[in-house]
KEKE-567758 format. One record per residue (C-alpha): residue number from 0; x, y negated, z. Coordinates in Angstrom, 3 decimals. Example, Ala and Ser with C-alpha at 12.3 -4.5 7.8 and 13.67 -1.06 7.14 Angstrom:
# KEKE-567758
{num 0&px 12.300&py 4.500&pz 7.800}
{num 1&px 13.670&py 1.060&pz 7.140}
# end
This chain:
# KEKE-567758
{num 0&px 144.377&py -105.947&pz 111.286}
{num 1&px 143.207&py -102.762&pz 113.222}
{num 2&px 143.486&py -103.398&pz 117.271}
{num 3&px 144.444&py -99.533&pz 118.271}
{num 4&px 144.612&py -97.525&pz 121.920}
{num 5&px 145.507&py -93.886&pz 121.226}
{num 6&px 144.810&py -92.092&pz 124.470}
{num 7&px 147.332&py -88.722&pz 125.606}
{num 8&px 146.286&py -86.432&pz 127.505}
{num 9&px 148.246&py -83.221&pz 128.226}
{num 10&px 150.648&py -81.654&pz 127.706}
{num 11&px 151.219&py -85.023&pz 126.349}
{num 12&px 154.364&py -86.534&pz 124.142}
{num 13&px 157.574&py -85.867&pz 123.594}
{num 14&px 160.248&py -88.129&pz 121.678}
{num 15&px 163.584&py -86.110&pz 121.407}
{num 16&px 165.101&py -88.726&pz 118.836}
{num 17&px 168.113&py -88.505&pz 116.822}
{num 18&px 169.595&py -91.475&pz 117.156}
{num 19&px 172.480&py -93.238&pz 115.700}
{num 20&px 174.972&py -92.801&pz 118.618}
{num 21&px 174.182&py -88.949&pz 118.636}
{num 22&px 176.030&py -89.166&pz 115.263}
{num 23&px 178.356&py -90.745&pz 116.587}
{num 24&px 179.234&py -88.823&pz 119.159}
{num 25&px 179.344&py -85.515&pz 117.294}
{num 26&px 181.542&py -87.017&pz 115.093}
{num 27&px 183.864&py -88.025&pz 118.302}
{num 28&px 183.805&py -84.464&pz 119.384}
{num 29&px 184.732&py -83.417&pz 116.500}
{num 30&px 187.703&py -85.030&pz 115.230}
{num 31&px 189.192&py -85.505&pz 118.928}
{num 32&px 189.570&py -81.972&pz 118.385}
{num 33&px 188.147&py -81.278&pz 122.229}
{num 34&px 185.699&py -78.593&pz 121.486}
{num 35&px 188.582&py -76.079&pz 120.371}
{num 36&px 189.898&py -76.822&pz 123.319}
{num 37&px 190.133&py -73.630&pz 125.997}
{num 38&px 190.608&py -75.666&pz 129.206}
{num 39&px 188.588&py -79.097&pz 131.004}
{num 40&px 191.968&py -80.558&pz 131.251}
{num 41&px 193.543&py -79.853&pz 127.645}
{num 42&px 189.178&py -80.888&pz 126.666}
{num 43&px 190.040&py -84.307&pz 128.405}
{num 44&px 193.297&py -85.235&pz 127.102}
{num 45&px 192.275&py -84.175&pz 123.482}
{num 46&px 188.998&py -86.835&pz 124.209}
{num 47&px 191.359&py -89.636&pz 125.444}
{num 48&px 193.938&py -89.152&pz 122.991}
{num 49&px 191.520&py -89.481&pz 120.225}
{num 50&px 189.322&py -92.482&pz 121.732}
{num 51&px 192.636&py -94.527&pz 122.387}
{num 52&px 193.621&py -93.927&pz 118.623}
{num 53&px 190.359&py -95.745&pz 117.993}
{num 54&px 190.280&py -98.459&pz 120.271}
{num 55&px 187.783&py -96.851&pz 122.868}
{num 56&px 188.429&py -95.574&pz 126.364}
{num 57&px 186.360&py -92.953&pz 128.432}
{num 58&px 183.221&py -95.951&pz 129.508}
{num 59&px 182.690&py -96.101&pz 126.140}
{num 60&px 182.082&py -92.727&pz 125.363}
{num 61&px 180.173&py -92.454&pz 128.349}
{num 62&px 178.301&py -94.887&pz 126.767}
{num 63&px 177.953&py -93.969&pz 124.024}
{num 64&px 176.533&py -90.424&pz 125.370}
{num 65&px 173.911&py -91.641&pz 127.444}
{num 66&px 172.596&py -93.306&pz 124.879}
{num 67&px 172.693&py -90.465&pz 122.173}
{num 68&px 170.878&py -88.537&pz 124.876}
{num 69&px 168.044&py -90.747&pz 126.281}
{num 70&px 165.069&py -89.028&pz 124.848}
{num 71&px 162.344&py -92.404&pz 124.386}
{num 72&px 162.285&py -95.085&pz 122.048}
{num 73&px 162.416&py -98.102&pz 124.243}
{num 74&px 161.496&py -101.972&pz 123.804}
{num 75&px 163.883&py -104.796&pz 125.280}
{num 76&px 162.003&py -104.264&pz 128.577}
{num 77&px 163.095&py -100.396&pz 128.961}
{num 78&px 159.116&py -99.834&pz 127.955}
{num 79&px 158.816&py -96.073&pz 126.396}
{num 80&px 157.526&py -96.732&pz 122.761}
{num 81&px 156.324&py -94.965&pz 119.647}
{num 82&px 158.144&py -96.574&pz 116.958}
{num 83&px 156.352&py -97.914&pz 113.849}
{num 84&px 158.002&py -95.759&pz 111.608}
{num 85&px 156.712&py -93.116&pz 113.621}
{num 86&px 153.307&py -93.935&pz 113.325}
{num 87&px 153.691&py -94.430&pz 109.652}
{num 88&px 155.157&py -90.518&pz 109.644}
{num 89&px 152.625&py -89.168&pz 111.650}
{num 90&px 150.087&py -90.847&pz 109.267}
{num 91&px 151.708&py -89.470&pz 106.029}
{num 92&px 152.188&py -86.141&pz 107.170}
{num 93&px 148.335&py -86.352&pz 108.274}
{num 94&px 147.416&py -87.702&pz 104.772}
{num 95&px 149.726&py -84.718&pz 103.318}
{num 96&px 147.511&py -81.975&pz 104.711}
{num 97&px 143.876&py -83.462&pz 104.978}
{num 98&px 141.188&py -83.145&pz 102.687}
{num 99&px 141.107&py -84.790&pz 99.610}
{num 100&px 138.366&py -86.970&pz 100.728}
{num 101&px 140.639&py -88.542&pz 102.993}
{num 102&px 143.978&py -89.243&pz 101.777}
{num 103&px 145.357&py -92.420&pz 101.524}
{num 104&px 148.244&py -92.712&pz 98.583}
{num 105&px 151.359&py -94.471&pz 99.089}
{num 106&px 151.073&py -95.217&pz 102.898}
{num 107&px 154.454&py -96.904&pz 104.042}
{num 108&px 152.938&py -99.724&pz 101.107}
{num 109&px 150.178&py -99.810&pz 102.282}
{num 110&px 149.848&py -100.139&pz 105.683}
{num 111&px 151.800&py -101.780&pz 107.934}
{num 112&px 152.036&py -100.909&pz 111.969}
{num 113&px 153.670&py -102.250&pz 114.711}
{num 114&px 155.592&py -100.174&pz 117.498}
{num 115&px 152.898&py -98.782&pz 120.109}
{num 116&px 153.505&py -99.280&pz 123.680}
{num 117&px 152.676&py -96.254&pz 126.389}
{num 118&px 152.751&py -98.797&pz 129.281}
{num 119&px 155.487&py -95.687&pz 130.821}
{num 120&px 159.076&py -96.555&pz 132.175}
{num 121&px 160.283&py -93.206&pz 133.447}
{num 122&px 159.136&py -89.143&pz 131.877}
{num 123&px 156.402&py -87.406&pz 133.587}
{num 124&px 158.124&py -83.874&pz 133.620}
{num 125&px 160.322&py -81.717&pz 131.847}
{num 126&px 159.168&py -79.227&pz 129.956}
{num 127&px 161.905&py -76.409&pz 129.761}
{num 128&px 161.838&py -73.202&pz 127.783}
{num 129&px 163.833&py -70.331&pz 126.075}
{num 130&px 164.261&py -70.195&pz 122.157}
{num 131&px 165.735&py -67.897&pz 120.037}
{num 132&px 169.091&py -69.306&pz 118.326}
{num 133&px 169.253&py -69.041&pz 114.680}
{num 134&px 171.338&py -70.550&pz 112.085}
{num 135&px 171.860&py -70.539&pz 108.437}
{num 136&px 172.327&py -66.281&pz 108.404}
{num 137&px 169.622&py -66.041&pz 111.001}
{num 138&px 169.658&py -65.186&pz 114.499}
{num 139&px 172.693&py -65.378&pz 115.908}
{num 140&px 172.381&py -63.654&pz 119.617}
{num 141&px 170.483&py -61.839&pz 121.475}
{num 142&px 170.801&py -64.182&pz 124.279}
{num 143&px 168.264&py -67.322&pz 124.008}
{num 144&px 168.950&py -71.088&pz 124.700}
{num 145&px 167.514&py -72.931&pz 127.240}
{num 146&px 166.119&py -75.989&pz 125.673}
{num 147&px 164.537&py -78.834&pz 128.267}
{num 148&px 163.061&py -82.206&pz 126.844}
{num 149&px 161.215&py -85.009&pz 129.051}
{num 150&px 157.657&py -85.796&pz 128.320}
{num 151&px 155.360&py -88.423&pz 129.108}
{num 152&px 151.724&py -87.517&pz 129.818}
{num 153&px 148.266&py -89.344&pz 130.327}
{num 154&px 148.572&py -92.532&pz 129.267}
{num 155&px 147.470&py -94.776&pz 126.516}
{num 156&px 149.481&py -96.396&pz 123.579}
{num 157&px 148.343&py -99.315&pz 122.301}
{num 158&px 149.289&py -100.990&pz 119.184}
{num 159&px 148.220&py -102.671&pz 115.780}
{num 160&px 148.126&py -101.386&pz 111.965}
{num 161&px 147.357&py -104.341&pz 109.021}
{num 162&px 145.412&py -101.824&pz 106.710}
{num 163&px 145.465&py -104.721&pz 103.764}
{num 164&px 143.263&py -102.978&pz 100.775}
{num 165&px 142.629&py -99.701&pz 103.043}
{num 166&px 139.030&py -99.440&pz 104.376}
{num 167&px 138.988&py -99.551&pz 108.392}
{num 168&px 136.898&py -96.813&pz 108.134}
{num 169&px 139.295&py -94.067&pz 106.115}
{num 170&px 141.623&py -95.252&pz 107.754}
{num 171&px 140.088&py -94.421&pz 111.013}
{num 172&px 139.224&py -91.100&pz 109.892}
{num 173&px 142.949&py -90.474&pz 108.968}
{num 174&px 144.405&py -91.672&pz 112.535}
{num 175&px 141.829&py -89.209&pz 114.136}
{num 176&px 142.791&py -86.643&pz 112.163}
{num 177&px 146.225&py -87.081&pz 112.416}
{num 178&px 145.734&py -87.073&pz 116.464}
{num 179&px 143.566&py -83.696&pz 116.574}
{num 180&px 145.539&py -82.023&pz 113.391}
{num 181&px 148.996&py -83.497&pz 113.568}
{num 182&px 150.164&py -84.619&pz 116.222}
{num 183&px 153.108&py -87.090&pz 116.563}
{num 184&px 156.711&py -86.782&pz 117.807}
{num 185&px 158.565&py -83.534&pz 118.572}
{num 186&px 157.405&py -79.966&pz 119.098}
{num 187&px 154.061&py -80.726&pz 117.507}
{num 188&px 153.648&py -77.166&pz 116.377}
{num 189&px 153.582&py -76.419&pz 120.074}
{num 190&px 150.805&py -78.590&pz 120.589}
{num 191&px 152.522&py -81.651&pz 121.541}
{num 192&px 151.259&py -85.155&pz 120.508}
{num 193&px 148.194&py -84.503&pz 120.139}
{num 194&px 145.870&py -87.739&pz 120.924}
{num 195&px 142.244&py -89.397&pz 120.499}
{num 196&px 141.843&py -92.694&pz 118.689}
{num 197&px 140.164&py -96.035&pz 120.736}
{num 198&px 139.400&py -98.459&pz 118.097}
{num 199&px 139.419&py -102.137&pz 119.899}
{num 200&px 138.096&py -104.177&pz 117.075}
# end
């Protein structure tokens, strides 16, 4: 078992998950009908007709939408995490595009990691910006979208990985590649998630 702090600096980390109640709600939206909808009030009633035909009322879909947008994994506490799985998928995608030398085959059998703890509560910022929209012809206007996610910066996460029949040191190498190469979470190819590796063991 590997005892792990990986250490963010800035511009630091950002989540942006797609969660289970985002599907959800999409699929709300859409067969309530309320996005053809011209008007707030003819929006409203199509929402409310739809969510009483399935047993729901308007707290639950404002439930249900908070929760489809909060932009951290969390623990039971409310503690921003990085998910396991996400540590795993960091460390693939590292493996997929590192020398040789250092790959590790077969990763999500081989290793096993625990979620990773930022000691945050609340974002740090927002970082907003404007992006071209495109879809499956292309571009589709001139105009660009404002797009805004909440980051957390400077802080450490701190977690565990049971390497089994890995070496501790390639898989050290790996993680530090992965934070100076890869990156973890969203926007990476923006230079987001980038971190440096604190082995405690």
């Amino acid at each position: 078992m590997m005892n792990l702090s990986l250490v963010f600096g800035k511009p630091g980390y950002i989540a942006h998950p797609y969660r289970h109640e985002m599907y959800q709600l999409i699929e709300v939206q859409k067969k309530s009908g309320m996005m053809r909808t011209r008007s707030d009030k003819k929006r409203r009633e199509s929402l409310e007709a739809y969510l009483r035909s399935v047993g729901m009322d308007l707290d639950d879909y404002l439930k249900l939408e908070k929760m489809a947008n909060e932009p951290f994994y969390r623990d039971g506490s409310g503690g921003i995490i990085i998910p396991a799985d996400k540590i795993l998928s960091c460390l693939v995608n590292a493996s997929a595009v590192c020398a040789s030398r250092m790959r590790i085959g077969n990763i999500r059998v081989a290793l096993r990691a625990s979620d990773f703890s930022t000691g945050k509560q609340h974002p740090d910022g927002k970082w907003e910006r404007f992006a071209v929209v495109t879809g499956a012809q292309g571009k589709l206007s001139n105009q660009r979208a404002l797009r805004v996610n909440e980051y957390i910066c400077d802080f450490t996460a701190k977690g565990t990985i049971d390497h089994g029949m890995v070496s501790p040191k390639a898989l050290l190498a790996l993680i530090e590649h992965a934070g100076r190469e890869v990156g973890i979470g969203a926007s990476r190819k923006m230079g987001w998630g980038r971190f440096s590796v604190m082995e405690q063991n």
